[in-house]
N, C-alpha and C positions, 0 to 999 in steps of 0.2 A: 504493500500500500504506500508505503513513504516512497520506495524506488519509482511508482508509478509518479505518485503525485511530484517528486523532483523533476521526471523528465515533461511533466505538462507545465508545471512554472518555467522551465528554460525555453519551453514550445512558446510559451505565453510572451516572456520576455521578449526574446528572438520577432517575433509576428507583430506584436503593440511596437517594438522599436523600429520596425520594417514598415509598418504603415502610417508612423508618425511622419515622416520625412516629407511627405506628400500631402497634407494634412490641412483644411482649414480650424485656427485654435477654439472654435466652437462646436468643433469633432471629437475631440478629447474626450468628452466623457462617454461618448457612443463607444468609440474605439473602446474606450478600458471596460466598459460594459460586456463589448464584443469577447475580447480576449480574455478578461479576467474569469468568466462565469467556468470555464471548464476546470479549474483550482479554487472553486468554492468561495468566490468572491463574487458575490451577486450586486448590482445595482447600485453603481456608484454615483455618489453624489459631491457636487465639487464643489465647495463656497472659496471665493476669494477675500481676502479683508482689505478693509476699504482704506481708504488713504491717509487717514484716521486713526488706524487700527481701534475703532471702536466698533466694528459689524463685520459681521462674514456674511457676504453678498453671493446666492445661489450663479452662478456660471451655466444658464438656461444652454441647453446643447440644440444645435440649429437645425431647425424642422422637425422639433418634437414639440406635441401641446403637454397643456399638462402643468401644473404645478407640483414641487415638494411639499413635504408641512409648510416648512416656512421662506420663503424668499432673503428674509434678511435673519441672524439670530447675533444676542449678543459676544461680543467677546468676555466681557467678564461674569459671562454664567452660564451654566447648561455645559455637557460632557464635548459639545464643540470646543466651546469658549476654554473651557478645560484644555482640551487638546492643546490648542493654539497656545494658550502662556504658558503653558507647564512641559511642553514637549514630550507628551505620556500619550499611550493609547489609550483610550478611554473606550469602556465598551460599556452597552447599553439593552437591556431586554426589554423590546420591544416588536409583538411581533416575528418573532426569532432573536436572534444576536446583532446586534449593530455596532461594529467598531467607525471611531472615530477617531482619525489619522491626521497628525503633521503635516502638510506640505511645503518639506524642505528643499528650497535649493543653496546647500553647504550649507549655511547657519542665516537664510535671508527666511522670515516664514510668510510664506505666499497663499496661507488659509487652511483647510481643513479640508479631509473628501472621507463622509460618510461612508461602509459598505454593509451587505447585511452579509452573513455568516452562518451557515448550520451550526458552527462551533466555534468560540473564541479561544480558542486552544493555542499552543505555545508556538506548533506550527503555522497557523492562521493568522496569528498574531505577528510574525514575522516576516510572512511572504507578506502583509498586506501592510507594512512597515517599507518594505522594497517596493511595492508597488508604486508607495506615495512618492518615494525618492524619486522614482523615474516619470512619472508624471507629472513631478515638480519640473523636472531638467524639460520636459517637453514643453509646459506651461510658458518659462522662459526662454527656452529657443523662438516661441512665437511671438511673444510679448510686444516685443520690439517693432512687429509687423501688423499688430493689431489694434485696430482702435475699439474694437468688441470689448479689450481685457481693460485698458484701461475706464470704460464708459462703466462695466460693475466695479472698477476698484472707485467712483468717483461717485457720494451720493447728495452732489449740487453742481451746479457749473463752477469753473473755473477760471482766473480773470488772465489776462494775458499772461501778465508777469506773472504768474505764478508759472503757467503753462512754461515760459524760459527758464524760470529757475528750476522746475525739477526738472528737464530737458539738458539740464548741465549738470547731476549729480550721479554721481557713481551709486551701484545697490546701496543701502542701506545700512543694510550689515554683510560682514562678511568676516571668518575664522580660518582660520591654521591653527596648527596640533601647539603654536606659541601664546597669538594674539587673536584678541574678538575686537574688531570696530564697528559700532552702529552709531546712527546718523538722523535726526528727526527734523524737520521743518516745521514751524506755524506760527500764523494761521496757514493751515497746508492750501488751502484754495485762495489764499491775497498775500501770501509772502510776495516779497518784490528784491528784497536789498540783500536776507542772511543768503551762505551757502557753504557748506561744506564737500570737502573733498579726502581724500587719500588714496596713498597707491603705495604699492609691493615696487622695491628693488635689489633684490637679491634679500639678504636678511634686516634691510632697512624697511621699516614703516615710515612713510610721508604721509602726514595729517595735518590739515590746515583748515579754520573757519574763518569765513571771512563778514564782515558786515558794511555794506557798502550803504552811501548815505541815503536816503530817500524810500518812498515806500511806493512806486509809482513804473511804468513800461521803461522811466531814463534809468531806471535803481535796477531793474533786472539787466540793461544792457552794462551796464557801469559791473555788474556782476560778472556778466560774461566773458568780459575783457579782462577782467582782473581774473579767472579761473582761468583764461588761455593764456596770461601772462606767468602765472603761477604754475601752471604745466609746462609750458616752453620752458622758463628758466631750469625748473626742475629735472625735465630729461635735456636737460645739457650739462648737468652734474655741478648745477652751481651749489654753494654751500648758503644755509640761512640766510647770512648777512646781506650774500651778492642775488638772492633771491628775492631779498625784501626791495634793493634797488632798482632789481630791473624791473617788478612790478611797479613801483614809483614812478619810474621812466616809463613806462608803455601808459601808464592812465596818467599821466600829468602829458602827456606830447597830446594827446585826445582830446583832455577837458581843459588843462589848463589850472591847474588849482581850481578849478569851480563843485569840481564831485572825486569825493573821498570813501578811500576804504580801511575799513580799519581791522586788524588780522589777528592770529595767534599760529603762526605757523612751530610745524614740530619735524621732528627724526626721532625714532625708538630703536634701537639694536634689538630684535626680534631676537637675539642669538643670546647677549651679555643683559638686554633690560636696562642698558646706559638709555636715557632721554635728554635730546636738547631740542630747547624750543626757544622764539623771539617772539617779544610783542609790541606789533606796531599800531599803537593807540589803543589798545584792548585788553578786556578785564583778565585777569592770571587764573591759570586751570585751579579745580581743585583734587589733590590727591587724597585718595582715599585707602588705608591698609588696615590691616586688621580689626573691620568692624568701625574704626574711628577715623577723623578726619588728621592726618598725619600732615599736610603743609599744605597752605595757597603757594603753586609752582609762580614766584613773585621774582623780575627781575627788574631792571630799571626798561620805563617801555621807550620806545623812540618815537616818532613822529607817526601818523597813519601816512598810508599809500597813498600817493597822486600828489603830494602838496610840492615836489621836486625840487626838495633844499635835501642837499649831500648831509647824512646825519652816521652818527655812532652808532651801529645797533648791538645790544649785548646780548650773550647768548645764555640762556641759563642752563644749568646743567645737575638732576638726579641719577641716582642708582635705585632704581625700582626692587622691589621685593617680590616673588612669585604671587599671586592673586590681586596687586596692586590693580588700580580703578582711577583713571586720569578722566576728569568731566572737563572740557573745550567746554565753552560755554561764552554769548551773547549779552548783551545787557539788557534784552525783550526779557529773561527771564527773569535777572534780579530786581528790575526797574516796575514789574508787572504791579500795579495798583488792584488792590479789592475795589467793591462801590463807595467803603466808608476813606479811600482813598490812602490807604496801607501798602507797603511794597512787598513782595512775595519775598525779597531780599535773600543776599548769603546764608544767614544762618539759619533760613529754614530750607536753602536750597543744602544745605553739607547736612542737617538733621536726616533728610528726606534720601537722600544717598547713604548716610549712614545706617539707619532704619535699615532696609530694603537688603543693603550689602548684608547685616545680620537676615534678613528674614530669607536669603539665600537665593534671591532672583537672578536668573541669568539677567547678561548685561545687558539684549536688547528689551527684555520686559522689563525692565526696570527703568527704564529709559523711559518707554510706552506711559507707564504710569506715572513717571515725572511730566511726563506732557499733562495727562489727564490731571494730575496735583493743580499745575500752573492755572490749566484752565478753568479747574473750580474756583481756582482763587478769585479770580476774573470773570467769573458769570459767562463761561465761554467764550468773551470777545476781547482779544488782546488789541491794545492801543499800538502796538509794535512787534515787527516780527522778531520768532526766538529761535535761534539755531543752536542744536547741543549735537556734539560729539563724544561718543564715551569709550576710552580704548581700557581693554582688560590685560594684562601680560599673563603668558600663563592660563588661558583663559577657561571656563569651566566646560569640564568634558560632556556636560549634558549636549551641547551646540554640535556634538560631532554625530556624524553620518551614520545612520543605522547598518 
């Protein structure tokens, strides 16, 4: 029986990954439908979560009628909701057995896909664990080419600039067997000015947030030039200092000193967990280790980007500890006002990271729900955009690949 059922999951794998290639991405759940059912995986169902990560948004499969239970369901409740923050399979009796599955691509979470099960058993539990992985990796090969996936991951329109700014950001998140980086925007539908960025070069992490001035179509282009000056310099192997100029130099020859950007750029030896970082007009990271807050990464800051006066910039420089927590962070979220006119401020922002570090959330859910924090504070509607970055060294083995 187990002999048999290994050679129909490789039949399954082999066929679903064969007929993906040719594929429109609102075929997805037909195909896994198709292919899954001869290994005891019946009737898949695929929610995406929304841009927000506040809903998992049903992925209607194209030319079938028909509704699921529910079209949208929360993330913070229900064995979906489960799934998606906790990265556990969640199984459910109903009807027969129903598991509820991850959809991971590496450590980015792109929603949940229901299946029903004659048995939630250790082996069912596992091929429908792989299943998710590859339907994840399928979900993003299409993504890119579909305006289907973004239309459920969006549940309002979106204003221009916003539409540029995430248009210039790398996934989200993303791990290696070292480090975890995630990456959150908002307001996610009228960001205009934050953006974050990083990139892998050999065992160097590059991580940069940048907050460029204004909240408007001129703040999202004033963004874009400052990420493509920020990557030019970068893949030419300049170092911090000569990075922070030649961004300077590309947005001050454009605007002229009239529109500014203000940074936190960084380097982490992914290998040693050395960190050095420069800030040019912008508030200092906070490190987080062992449960406490261990130091505002504080060095003298130098001038923001574009203003094209030649300046000193200093570079500051840690030795991280294995499970250390570095928050890049904006001044949308310190500066955030209640209605009684209160600031969300540092010390509830380092409480809130520390809380969370104890209560043992991977980095990007804890991320997720510092958004959701800022937002209550704010009665949902921030006066000004907030970009965070949170890099993990070390990072927790939950994020890796089944």
């Amino acid at each position: 029986m187990t002999a048999e059922f290994g050679q129909n999951g490789e039949a399954m794998f082999d066929a679903l990954l064969h007929a993906s290639h040719q594929c429109h991405p609102e075929d997805l759940p037909t195909l896994v439908a198709r292919h899954a059912a001869p290994v005891g995986l019946y009737e898949p169902v695929i929610y995406l979560v929304d841009l927000q990560q506040d809903a998992l948004v049903w992925l209607r499969p194209r030319g079938v009628a028909g509704e699921p239970p529910a079209v949208q369901l929360p993330v913070d409740s229900g064995p979906g909701g489960s799934a998606f923050t906790e990265l556990e399979v969640r199984a459910e009796e109903q009807d027969g057995s129903r598991l509820w599955v991850t959809l991971l691509d590496g450590t980015e979470r792109l929603g949940v896909m229901r299946l029903t099960v004659a048995s939630a058993d250790d082996v069912t539990v596992r091929r429908a664990r792989r299943l998710a992985s590859l339907v994840a990796l399928m979900l993003v090969s299409k993504r890119a080419h579909s305006d289907a996936y973004h239309r459920v991951a969006r549940l309002r329109e979106m204003s221009v600039s916003a539409e540029v700014q995430w248009s210039l950001l790398p996934p989200n998140t993303f791990a290696t067997d070292a480090v975890v980086v995630a990456g959150m925007l908002e307001p996610a539908y009228e960001v205009g000015g934050d953006l974050f960025d990083w990139a892998f070069d050999g065992p160097i992490l590059h991580t940069a947030l940048f907050d460029a001035v204004g909240h408007d179509v001129s703040s999202a282009v004033l963004s874009a030039l400052t990420s493509g000056a920020y990557r030019n310099a970068r893949r030419r192997g300049l170092d911090l200092p000569a990075t922070v100029a030649a961004v300077d130099e590309v947005l001050h020859e454009q605007f002229a000193a009239r529109r500014l950007t203000t940074g936190v750029l960084a380097r982490l030896n992914t290998d040693t967990g050395w960190l050095e970082w420069v800030l040019a007009g912008h508030p200092p990271p906070v490190l987080i280790r062992g449960h406490a807050l261990q130091q505002l990464l504080e060095c003298h800051p130098c001038l923001p980007m574009g203003v094209g006066v030649s300046r000193a910039v200093t570079v500051g420089l840690a030795q991280l500890e294995p499970g250390d927590r570095i928050l890049f962070y904006t001044d949308g979220i310190t500066e955030a006002r209640d209605p009684q006119g209160r600031f969300f401020g540092l010390e509830r922002l380092v409480d809130f990271l520390v809380t969370h570090d104890k209560n043992g959330h991977a980095a990007p859910e804890t991320l997720r729900r510092l958004v959701h924090a800022l937002l209550d504070h704010h009665n949902d509607r921030l006066a000004d955009d907030a970009g965070l970055l949170l890099v993990e060294w070390r990072h927790d083995p939950r994020l890796a690949q089944p």
